[in-house]
N, C-alpha and C positions, 0 to 999 in steps of 0.2 A: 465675570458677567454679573449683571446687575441682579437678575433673577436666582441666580447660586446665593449670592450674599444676601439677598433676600430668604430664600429655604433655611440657609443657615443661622440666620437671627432667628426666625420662629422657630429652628429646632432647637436653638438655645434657651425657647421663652417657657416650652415644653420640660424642657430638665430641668430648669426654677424649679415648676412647679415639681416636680419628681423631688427637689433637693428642699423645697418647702416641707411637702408631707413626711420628708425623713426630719426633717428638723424638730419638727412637732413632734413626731414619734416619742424623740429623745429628750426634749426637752424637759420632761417632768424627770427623767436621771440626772441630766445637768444641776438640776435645784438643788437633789437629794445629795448630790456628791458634795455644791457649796456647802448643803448644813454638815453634814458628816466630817469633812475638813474642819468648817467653823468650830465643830465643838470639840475634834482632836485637838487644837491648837489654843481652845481654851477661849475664843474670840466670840462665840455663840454659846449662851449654855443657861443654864435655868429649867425647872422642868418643866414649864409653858412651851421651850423650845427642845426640850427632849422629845415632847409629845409629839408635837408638829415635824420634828426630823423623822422620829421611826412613820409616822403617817405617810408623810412623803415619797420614804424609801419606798414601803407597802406599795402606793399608787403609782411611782415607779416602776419597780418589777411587774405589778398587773397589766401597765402601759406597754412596757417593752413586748411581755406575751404576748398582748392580744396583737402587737406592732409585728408580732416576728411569725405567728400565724400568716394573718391578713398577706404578711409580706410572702410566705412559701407557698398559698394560695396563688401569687400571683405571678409568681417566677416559677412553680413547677406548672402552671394551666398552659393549655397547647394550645396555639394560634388555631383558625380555621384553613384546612389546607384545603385549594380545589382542587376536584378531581380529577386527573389529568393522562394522559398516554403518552409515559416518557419516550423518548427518541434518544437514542446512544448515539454517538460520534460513528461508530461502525453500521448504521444503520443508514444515516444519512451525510456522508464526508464532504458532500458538495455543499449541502446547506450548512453546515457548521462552518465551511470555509468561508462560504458569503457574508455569514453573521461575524467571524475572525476579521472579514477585512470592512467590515462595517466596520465595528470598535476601533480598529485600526487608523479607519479614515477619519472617527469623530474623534478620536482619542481619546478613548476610555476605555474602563476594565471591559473584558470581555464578558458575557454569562458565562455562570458554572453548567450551564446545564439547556435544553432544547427539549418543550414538552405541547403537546396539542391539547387542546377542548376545544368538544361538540358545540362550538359557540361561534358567532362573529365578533373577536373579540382578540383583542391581545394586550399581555401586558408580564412586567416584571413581578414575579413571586418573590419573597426571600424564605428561604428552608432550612435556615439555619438554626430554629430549633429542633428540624428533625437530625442535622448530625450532631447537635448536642448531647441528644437522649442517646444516640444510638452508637456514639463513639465517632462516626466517620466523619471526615474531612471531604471537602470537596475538593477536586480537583488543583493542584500546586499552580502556580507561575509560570506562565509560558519561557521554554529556552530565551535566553537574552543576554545578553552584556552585566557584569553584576552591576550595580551601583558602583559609585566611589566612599570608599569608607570614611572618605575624612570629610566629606560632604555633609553637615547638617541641615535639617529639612527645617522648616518653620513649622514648629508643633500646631497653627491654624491652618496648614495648607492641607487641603485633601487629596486622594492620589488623583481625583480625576479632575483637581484643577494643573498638576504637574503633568497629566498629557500623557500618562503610560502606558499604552495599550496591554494589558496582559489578563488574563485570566485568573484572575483572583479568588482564593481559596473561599470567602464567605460569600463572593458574589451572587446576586440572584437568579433565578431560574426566568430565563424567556417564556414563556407561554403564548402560543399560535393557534389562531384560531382554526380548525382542520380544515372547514369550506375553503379559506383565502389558499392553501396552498393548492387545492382544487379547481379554484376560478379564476385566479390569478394568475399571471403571467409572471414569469422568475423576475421580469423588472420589477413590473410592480412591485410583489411583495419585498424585492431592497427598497426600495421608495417606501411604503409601506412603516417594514421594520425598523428604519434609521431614526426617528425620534423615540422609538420603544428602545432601542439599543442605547441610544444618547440619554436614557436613565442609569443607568449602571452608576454615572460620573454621582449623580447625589448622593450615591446608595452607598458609596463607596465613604462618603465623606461621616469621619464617625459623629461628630455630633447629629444627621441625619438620620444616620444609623440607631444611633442609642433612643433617639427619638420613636423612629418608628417602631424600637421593637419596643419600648416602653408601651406604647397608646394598643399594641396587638395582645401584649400581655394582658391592660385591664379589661381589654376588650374579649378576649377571653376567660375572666377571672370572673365576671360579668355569667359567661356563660354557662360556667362552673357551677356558679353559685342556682342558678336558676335551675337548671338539672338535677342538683343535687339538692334542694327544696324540695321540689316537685316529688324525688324517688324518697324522702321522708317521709312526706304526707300519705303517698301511697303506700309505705311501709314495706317497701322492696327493701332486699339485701342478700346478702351472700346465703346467709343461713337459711333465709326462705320463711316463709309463718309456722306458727306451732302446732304442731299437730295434734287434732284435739286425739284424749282418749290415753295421754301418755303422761308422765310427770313434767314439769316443767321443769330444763335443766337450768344453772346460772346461766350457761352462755346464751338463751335467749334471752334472759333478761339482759345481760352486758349490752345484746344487741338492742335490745329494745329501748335501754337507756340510750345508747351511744344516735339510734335514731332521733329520739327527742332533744338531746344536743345539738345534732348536725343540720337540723332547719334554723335555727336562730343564728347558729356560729356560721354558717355561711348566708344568710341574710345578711350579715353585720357585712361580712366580704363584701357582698356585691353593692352594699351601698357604699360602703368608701372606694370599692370600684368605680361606679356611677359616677360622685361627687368630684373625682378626680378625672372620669372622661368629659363632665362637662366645664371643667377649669381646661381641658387641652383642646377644648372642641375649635374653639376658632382659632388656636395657632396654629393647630394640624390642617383648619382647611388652607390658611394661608399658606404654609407650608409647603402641601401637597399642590396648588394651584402655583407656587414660585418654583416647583423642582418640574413642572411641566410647561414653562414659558422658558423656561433652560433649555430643557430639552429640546424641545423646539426650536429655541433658537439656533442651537449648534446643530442642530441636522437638517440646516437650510442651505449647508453648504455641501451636501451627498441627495443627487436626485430630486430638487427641489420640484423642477415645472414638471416630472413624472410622478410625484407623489399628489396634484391636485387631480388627476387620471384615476390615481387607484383609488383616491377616498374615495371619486365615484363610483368603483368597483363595490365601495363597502356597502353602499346603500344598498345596491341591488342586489352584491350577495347573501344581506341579511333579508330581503323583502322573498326570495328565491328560496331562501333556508326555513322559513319559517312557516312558508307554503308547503313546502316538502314534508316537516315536519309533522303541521296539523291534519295537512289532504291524504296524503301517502303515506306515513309513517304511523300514526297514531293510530289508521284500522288496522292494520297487522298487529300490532303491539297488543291490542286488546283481544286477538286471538291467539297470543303465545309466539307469534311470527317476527322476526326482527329481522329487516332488512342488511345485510350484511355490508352494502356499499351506498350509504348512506352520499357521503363526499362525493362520489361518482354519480350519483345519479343527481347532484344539485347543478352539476355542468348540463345536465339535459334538463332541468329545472329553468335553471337561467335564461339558455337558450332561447326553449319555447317561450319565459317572460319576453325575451328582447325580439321576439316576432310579432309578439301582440300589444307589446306597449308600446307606442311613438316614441315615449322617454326612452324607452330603453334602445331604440333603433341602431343599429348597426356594430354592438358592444358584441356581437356574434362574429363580427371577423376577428379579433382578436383572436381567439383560439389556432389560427396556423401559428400562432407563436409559440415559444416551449412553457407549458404550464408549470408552477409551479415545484408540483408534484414530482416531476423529474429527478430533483433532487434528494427525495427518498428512494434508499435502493429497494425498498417491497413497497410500492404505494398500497398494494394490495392486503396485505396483511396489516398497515400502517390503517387503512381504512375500515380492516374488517374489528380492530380493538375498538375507534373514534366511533360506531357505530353500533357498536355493544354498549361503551361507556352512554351515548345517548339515550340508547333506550333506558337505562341505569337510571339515569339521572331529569328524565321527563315521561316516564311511567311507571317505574319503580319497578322493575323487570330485576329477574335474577344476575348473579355479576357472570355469570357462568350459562352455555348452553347447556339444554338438559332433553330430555322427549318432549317438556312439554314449554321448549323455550329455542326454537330453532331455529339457525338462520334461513332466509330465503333469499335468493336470488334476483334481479329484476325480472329475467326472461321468465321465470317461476310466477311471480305477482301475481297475473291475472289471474289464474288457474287455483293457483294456492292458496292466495287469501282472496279476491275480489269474491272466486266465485264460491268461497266456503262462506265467506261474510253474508251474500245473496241468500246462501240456501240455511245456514243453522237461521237469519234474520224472520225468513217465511218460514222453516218450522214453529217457531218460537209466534209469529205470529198466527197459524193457524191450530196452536195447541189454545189459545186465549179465547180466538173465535167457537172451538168447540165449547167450550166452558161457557159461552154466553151464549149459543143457539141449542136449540130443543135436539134430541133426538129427530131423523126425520129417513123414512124408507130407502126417500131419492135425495137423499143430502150428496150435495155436491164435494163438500169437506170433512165428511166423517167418515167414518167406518175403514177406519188407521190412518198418517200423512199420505198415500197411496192414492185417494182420493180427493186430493186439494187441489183445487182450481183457481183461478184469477178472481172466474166470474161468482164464486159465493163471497170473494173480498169486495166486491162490486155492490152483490148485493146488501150484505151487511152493511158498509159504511154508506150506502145511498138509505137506508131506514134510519139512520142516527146514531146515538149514543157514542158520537169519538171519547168525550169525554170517559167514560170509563172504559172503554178501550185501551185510550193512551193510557189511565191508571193502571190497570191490569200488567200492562207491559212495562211497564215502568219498574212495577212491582218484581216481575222475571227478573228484569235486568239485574235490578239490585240484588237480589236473592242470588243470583248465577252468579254475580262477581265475587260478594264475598265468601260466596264456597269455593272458588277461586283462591281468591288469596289467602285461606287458612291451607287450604291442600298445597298452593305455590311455597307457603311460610313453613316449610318445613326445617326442622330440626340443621344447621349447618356446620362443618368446621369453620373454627375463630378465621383462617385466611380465605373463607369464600366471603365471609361478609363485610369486609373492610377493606381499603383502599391499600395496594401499596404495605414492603418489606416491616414497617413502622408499626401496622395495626391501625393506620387512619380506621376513625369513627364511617360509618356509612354513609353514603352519600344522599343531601336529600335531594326529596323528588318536587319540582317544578311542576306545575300543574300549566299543560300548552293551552286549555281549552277548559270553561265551567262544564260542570257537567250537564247533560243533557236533558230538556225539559221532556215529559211525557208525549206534548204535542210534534217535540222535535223526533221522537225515539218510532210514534208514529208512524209520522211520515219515514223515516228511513227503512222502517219495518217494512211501509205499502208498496214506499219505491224497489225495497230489494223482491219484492214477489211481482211485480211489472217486471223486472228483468230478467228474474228466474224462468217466465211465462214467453218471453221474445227468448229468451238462449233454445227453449226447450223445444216451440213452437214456429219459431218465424228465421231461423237460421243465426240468429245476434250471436254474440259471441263477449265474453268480459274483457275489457281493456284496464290499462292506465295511461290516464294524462297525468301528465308532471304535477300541474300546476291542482289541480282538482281533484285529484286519488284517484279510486274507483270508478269506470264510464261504460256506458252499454256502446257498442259497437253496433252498427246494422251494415250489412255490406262493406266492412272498413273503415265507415265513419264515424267517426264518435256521434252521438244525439244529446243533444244537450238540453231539449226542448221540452224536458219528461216532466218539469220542474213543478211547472203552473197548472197544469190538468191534476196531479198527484195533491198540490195544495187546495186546489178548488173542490176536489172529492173529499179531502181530511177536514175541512173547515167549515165545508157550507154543506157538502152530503150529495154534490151535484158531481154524481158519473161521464155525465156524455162529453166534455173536455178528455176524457181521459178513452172514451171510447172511443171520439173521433181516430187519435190517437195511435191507437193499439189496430183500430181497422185499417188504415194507413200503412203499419208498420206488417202488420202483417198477424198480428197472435191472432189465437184459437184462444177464446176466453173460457170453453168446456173441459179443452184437455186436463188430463192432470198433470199437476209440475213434480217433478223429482225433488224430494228436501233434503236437508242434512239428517 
């Protein structure tokens, strides 16, 4: 294919450069060996050129060093692995068989391996420097026919232009997005996966190969180097600072030297890292944009007119996921609560998208078909890891449950977090209120949370001053989270904090949402003490909508109309939008409300 021989010139254009900067390296030993010969042999010699050969030598040997550093720098640095929720062949045999005769049908290596992320997202990992470090091999060659011995191969032919379906010991790892095996239908995601499988074939091919792992290396060395500046400058290390009040031993000083070293000598690393990712920058894009016009083109003959079905599937199940995420996801998280079936609840996510979007209209009968999912034998457990790793990975949540890190259920939700969210929100706001109103005999909100009502929120924000209001609470919030995450950041074993048997580095954290203005924290504050005031007084009750988290219920029906009276109170100071409101609905704006 055109697009192969294309991949394959740019990863050849790739090792140039790879076989340039080794050239160079050596080059100033190449000189020194000619003079060293020339003057053995009597054909160089004078001592203008004695001088100049031991000089040589000298720049030599400092050349090869600083070459043979730079170079362990960047052959021991560990690629960035994502974080993932492997899947064992015993776990899911149906899907390993589908993805088996995938490879089959495209003819190429199979994957080593079948892993999920909390993402709408799929693609081939290679892991081959974690069984490097760690000794293990991937998985052998599928049962077959052997070869014929006397057969030779053309040293430029790759296996996955020879057509060999097998499982290949350094092959890459699959990576599945969790949602698609949740929202999709078993067709789809083969329609789906057959141009992600029909990568294997370039992966396979070693100049490819050597390419990519070359451009992962600098790009890690890169890394290296930048971390380990930074933990210079701030003067971290093993031994720790010196304790005043004691003698000073050598070995802080070793250490203290060995810091002021280790910022220059890995500075030098990452710039000839650097200088060498941007001589590979456009072969790798080329590269990378011809090993995926391959791919594609050979996976047009597996499921072709059902894979323009499921991209549409992708759109909408990232637009569904992402809702889930920020609406529903993201306030439990912030109170220690983590949904446990994240994947499962983006089918009911989706759903109610494709009842309210036109676009999305009628992608809801799909579902009498076999999901996915099916062919995990625990989807359950398979969901409740992909939904831990989430929280992990877009809140920075512990990797572990703990007391104050626990899963919760959807049927739990409302009760659990909506309605805990509601009431610590109007504690927090009627501790702020007190702080900024007088003492008063007949105060409606003092004299302990016991006595908090709607209607002294009423009165307060219809006299003014939101502005330092939203300050005030602004100021809580921040205050409450990071006593949060110092009490959360507690002391851990090496395997709760890293990924995976290896010791993967921690996963970072994605930010789903900026953080929140004071005007916004406000209004969320006003709105959770309206709801806590209709639960207590008018019969409402907490819900969740899919698409929108948290929702006040009145009679069964979600209210969605709380929006604009609640804005037009926080902004302009004007109550009676909000009282029409609440008279309608039914509150008692005297009662007291119940807080956290």
């Amino acid at each position: 294919m055109a697009g192969e021989d294309a991949a394959r010139s740019r990863a050849r254009a790739v090792l140039r450069i790879r076989s340039a900067a080794l050239a160079i390296a050596v080059l100033p030993a190449a000189v020194a060996v000619v003079l060293l010969v020339g003057g053995a042999t009597g054909r160089i010699g004078g001592a203008g050129w004695d001088a100049l050969r031991w000089a040589v030598v000298i720049g030599a040997l400092i050349v090869l060093l600083v070459a043979g550093g730079v170079a362990a720098v960047i052959i021991r640095a560990r690629p960035a692995v994502s974080p993932t929720v492997p899947v064992a062949e015993q776990a899911a045999p149906e899907l390993y068989r589908m993805v088996r005769d995938l490879a089959g049908r495209l003819q190429v290596p199979e994957p080593s391996g079948i892993e999920l992320t909390p993402d709408c997202d799929s693609w081939l990992e290679d892991r081959n420097h974690q069984r490097r470090r760690s000794g293990r091999d991937g998985p052998g060659p599928a049962p077959g026919p052997a070869p014929d011995a006397g057969a030779e191969e053309a040293p430029d032919r790759a296996p996955f232009l020879r057509g060999m379906p097998r499982r290949a010991p350094h092959a890459p790892v699959l990576v599945i997005g969790s949602p698609f095996m949740w929202w999709m239908r078993v067709a789809e995601l083969r329609a789906l996966l057959a141009p992600v499988v029909a990568g294997t074939g370039p992966s396979a091919d070693p100049d490819i190969a050597a390419a990519r792992r070359f451009v992962r290396s600098l790009d890690a060395a890169v890394a290296v180097a930048a971390q380990g500046s930074a933990s210079a400058v701030s003067g971290g290390g093993r031994d720790g600072p010196h304790r005043s009040g004691g003698p000073r031993e050598p070995r802080d000083l070793r250490a203290g030297l060995a810091r002021l070293l280790r910022k220059p000598a890995l500075g030098f690393v990452g710039w000839v890292a650097r200088v060498l990712l941007r001589g590979c920058r456009g072969h790798v894009a080329e590269m990378e944009c011809a090993v995926a016009a391959a791919a594609s083109e050979r996976a047009q003959a597996v499921d072709y007119g059902l894979r323009i079905v499921a991209q549409e599937q992708v759109g909408l199940a990232y637009a569904g996921w992402d809702r889930l995420l920020t609406r529903v996801a993201l306030p439990a998280w912030r109170i220690g609560r983590w949904p446990s079936r994240l994947d499962a609840g983006v089918v009911s996510a989706l759903t109610e998208l494709s009842r309210r979007d036109r676009l999305a209209e009628g992608f809801e009968s799909r579902l009498g078909e076999r999901p996915a999912c099916d062919l995990l034998e625990e989807p359950g457990a398979v969901d409740e890891a992909a939904s831990l790793l989430a929280a992990r990975l877009f809140h920075g949540g512990p990797p572990r449950p703990g007391p104050d890190w626990s899963p919760v259920a959807w049927e739990e939700y409302p009760e659990e977090v909506v309605d805990r969210i509601w009431r610590s929100e109007a504690a927090r706001l009627h501790r702020v209120l007190d702080e900024l109103s007088p003492p008063r005999s007949d105060a409606q909100f003092t004299d302990g949370p016991a006595k908090a009502t709607l209607a002294g929120v009423l009165d307060q924000l219809s006299r003014g001053g939101s502005e330092e209001l939203a300050a005030r609470i602004s100021a809580y919030q921040q205050r409450e989270e990071c006593e949060e995450q110092q009490r959360v950041a507690a002391p851990a074993p090496p395997s709760a904090t890293s990924f995976g048997p290896d010791g993967e580095p921690p996963a970072p954290v994605y930010e789903l949402l900026p953080p929140r203005t004071g005007r916004e924290l406000l209004t969320d504050h006003v709105t959770a003490m309206v709801c806590c005031a209709a639960v207590d007084t008018a019969g409402a009750a907490p819900g969740l909508d899919w698409l929108d988290g948290p929702a006040l219920l009145v009679g069964g029906v979600r209210r969605s109309d709380l929006t604009r009276p609640i804005l037009r109170l926080v902004e302009h100071g004007d109550a009676g939008p909000l009282r029409a409101w609440l008279t309608a609905v039914g509150v008692r704006l005297e009662k007291p409300v119940r807080l956290a």
